[in-house]
C-alpha positions in Angstrom: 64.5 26.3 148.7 65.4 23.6 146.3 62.8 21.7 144.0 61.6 18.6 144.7 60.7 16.1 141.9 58.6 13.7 142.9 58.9 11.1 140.1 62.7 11.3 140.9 61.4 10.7 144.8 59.3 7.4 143.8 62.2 5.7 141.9 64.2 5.6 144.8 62.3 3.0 146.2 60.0 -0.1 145.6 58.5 -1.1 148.8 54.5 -0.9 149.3 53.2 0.8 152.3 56.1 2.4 153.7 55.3 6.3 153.2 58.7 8.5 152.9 59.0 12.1 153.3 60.0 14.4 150.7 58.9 18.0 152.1 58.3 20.3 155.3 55.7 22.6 155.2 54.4 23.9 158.4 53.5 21.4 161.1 52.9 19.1 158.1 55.0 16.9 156.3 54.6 15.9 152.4 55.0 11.9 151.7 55.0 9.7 148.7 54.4 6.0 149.3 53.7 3.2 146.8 50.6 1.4 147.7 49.1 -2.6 147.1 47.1 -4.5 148.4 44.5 -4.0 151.3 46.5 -2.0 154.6 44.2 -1.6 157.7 41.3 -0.4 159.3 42.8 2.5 161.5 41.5 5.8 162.5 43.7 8.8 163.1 42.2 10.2 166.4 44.3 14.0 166.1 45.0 14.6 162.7 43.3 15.0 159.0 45.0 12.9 156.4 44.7 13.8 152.4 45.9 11.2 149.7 46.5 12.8 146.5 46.5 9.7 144.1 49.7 10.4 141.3 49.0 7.2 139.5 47.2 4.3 139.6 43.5 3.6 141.4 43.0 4.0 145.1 39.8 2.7 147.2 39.3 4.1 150.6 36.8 2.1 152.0 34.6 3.4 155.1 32.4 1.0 157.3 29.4 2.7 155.0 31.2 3.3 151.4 34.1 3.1 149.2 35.3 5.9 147.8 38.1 5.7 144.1 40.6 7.9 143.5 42.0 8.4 140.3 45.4 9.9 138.6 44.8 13.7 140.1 41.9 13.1 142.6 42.5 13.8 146.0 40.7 13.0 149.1 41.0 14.5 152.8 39.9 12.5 155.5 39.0 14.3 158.4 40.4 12.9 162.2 38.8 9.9 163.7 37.3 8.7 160.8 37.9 5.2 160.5 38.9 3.9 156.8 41.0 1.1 155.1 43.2 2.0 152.1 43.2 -1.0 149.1 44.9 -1.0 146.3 44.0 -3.7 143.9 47.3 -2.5 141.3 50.1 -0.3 142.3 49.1 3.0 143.2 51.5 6.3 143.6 50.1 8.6 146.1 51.5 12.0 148.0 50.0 12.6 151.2 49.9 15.5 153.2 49.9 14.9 156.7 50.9 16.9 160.6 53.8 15.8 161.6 52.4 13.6 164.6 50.6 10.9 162.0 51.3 7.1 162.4 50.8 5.6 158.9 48.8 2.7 160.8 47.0 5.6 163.1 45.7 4.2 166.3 46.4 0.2 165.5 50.5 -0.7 166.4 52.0 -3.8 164.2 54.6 -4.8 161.9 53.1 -2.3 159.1 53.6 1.1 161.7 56.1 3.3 160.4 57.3 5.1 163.4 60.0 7.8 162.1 59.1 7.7 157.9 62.7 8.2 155.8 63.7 11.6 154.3 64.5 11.0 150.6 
């Protein structure tokens, strides 16, 4: 049972869209990532994803809305909803996700994180 800080967790690295795991808890595992830029559309067939935005300004767009996230505001999306992160700035976000979640969700390319870091 040893503390985790995640500010310490985010200086260890500086690449965008590459999620890294800092916690266990359950069947769930406990990312930070950095985040800029547009990502995908994707859908997550199985499994709900929550960002928790740490800093910065997150839109999750839908096919029928965007939704912003700011510092503290979180946002579950439930399974095989289809969305697209963007990030115009940097953004720091944790996500809480099972264990069986692909970052890129049911589209495979040179963004898909297959087996995310430990830090």
């Amino acid at each position: 049972m040893d503390k985790v800080n995640v500010e310490e967790k985010l200086r260890l690295f500086s690449e965008h869209w590459s999620p890294k795991i800092i916690g266990e808890l359950n069947e769930s595992y406990i990312k930070v990532a950095r985040l800029k830029g547009e990502f995908l559309w994707h859908r997550h067939e199985t499994e709900d994803e929550m960002f928790y935005v740490l800093k910065g300004q997150l839109i999750i767009k839908f096919r029928d809305k965007d939704v912003v996230l700011n510092d503290g505001e979180f946002l579950i999306i439930p399974k095989g909803v289809e969305h697209m992160p963007v990030a115009e700035r940097e953004v720091q976000v944790m996500l809480i996700e099972a264990k069986t979640t692909l970052n890129t969700g049911d589209v495979t390319n040179d963004r898909t994180v297959e087996k995310p870091e430990w830090i």
